[in-house]
N, C-alpha and C positions, 0 to 999 in steps of 0.2 A: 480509401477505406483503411481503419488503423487497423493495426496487427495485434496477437494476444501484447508482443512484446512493448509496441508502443504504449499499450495502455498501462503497463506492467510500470512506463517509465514516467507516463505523466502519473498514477498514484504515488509512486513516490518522491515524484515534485511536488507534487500538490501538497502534499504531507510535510513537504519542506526537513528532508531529509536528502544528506548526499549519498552517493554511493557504497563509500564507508561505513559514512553512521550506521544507512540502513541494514550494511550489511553484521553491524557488529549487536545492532539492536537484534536481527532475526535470527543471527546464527546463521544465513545464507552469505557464505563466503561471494567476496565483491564480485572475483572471476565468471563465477557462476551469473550472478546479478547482472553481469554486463552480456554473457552467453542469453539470458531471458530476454535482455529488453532489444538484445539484435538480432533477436528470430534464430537466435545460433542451435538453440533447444528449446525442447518445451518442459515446463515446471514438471514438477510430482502434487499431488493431491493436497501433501502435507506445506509445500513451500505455495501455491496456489492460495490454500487457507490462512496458510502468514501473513503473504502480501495483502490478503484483501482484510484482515484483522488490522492489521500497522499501518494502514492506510484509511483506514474507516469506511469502508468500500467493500463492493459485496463480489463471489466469485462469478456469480451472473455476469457482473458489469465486466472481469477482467478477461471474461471468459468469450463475449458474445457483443460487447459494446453497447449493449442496450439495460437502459432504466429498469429494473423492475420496483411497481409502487411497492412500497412498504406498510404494514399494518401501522397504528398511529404510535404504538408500544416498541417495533423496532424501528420505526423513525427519530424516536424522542432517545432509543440508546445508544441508535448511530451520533445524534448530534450530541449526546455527553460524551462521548466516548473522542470527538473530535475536539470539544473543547477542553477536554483533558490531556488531550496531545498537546493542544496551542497553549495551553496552561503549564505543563512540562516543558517547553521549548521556553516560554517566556524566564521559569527557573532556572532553567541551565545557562541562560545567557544572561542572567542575572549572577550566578554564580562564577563567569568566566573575570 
């Protein structure tokens, strides 16, 4: 069974963010970031709502490991909001 932290670690894979970035994109220094995803602590409410914003993921899912369905309106904002990531990653590595 995963843990809050393992999930903590695959959203921000999935996101296709390193530890750095991600931590420089949240403001959640790396240290801390690596204390979350290895069960060393547990988040605060406000770095909780970071990760599942930056990740396009909800605090349900980070929270409990489970699905919850989405209305058809916060489905459609979750998937812009992800192809505005992968749309931001494609510019930055265009710009390197």
């Amino acid at each position: 069974m995963s843990t809050l932290g393992d999930r903590i670690y695959t959203a921000r894979t999935r996101a296709g963010r390193s530890q750095l970035d991600f931590a420089a994109r949240t403001n959640i220094p790396a240290k801390r970031l690596s204390q979350l995803e290895n069960d060393q602590d547990t988040p605060t409410l406000k770095e909780l709502i970071t990760v599942a914003r930056m990740t396009s993921t909800t605090t349900d899912w980070l929270l409990t490991g489970k699905v919850k369905q989405c209305t058809p309106d916060e489905c459609a904002a979750n998937r812009l909001r992800q192809i505005t990531q992968r749309l931001n990653l494609i510019a930055q590595a265009r710009r390197r």
